[in-house]
C-alpha positions, 0 to 999 in steps of 0.5 A: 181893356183900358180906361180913361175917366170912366171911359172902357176900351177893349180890343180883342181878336175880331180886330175891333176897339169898344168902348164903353161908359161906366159911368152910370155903374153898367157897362154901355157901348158907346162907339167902335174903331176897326183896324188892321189887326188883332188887337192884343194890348191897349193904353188910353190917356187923355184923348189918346189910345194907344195899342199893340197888335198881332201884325207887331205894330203899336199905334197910336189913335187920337179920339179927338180927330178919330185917326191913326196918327202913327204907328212903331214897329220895334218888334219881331213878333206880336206885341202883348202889352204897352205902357207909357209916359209923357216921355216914353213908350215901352212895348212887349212881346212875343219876341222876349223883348222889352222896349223903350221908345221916345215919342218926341224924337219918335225912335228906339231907345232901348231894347233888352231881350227878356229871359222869358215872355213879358206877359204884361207890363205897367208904368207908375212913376218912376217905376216900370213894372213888368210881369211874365209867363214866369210867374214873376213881376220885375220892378225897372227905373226908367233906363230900363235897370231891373231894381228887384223880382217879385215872385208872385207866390203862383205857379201859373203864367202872368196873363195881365197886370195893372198898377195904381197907387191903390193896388197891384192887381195880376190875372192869372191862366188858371183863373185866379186874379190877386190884388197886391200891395202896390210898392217893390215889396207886395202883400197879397191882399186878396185872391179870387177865381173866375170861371174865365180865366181872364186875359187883361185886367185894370183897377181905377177908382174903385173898379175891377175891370176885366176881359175873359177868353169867353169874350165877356167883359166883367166888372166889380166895385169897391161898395166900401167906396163912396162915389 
């Protein structure tokens, strides 16, 4: 799952794309893309998605002609999450590695093998924040340079995470999702289970969004918000 200005997508293992508006406080379905694969990851951005499949491609889809406009394979294995900037995509998986790709010369930059999984990771200027089955969240520069570890006070493997400049928002395996802080020393400002353990999550303008292994996709918002 991912959004873009109201605007939900959700990939999953039937190797479809859904997207939703949110706009009106309920989740609407609005349109659908097939593809080649199970979808494990997406990232969308202005008239963009980006996503990562089980066949280790992450492609990239423009909204606006409604086509694939190219495809990266920099890994061995699936890929569990991608992340990006005007500059750069970087992709994780199931191979431990962690890579940085440069979209305007459209080659690899960098790769560095992870000691375990990188479950999930996020960018927020200038930080690339990468969090793993180990329970851990690693904060990186943008050379790829890990600056500090974080335990995330859980035993259980990271699922997913999201990073804004509100909050820091992890899903755990056994259920648990946390919100944290959002700087290199987090705070726990929340804990909360769901009766699904959910796979991904994203946090936007007062929404909690996330997708569960039981196929559904749930939603909260912050009433302390006025919008």
């Amino acid at each position: 799952k991912q959004w873009y200005q109201r605007r939900v997508r959700a990939g999953s293992w039937d190797s479809n794309i859904h997207f939703y508006d949110i706009g009106r406080g309920s989740l609407e379905r609005i349109s659908d893309l097939s593809v080649h694969s199970a979808i494990l990851c997406t990232r969308y951005e202005k008239d963009f998605l980006l996503y990562g499949t089980y066949s280790k491609i992450v492609a990239g889809y423009d909204t606006r002609c409604k086509k694939v406009v190219y495809k990266i394979k920099n890994h061995t294995r699936p890929v569990l999450s991608v992340a990006s900037s005007p500059e750069y995509i970087w992709s994780s998986g199931e191979d431990n590695a962690l890579v940085c790709h440069d979209r305007r010369m459209n080659k690899l930059l960098k790769r560095i093998r992870m000691e375990r999984i990188s479950s999930s990771i996020a960018y927020s200027e200038p930080y690339l924040w990468v969090a793993g089955y180990d329970g851990f969240i690693k904060c990186f520069n943008q050379e790829m340079k890990t600056l500090k570890k974080i335990d995330s006070g859980h035993s259980q493997p990271i699922m997913d995470m999201t990073h804004t400049m509100g909050a820091t928002v992890t899903t755990f395996k056994d259920g648990v999702i946390k919100v944290f802080s959002p700087n290199i020393s987090p705070v726990c400002w929340n804990a909360f289970n769901l009766d699904s353990p959910a796979s991904c999550v994203d946090y936007k303008d007062g929404y909690l969004i996330a997708g569960c292994s039981d196929s559904s996709v749930v939603f909260w918002r912050n009433t302390n918000l006025d919008y």
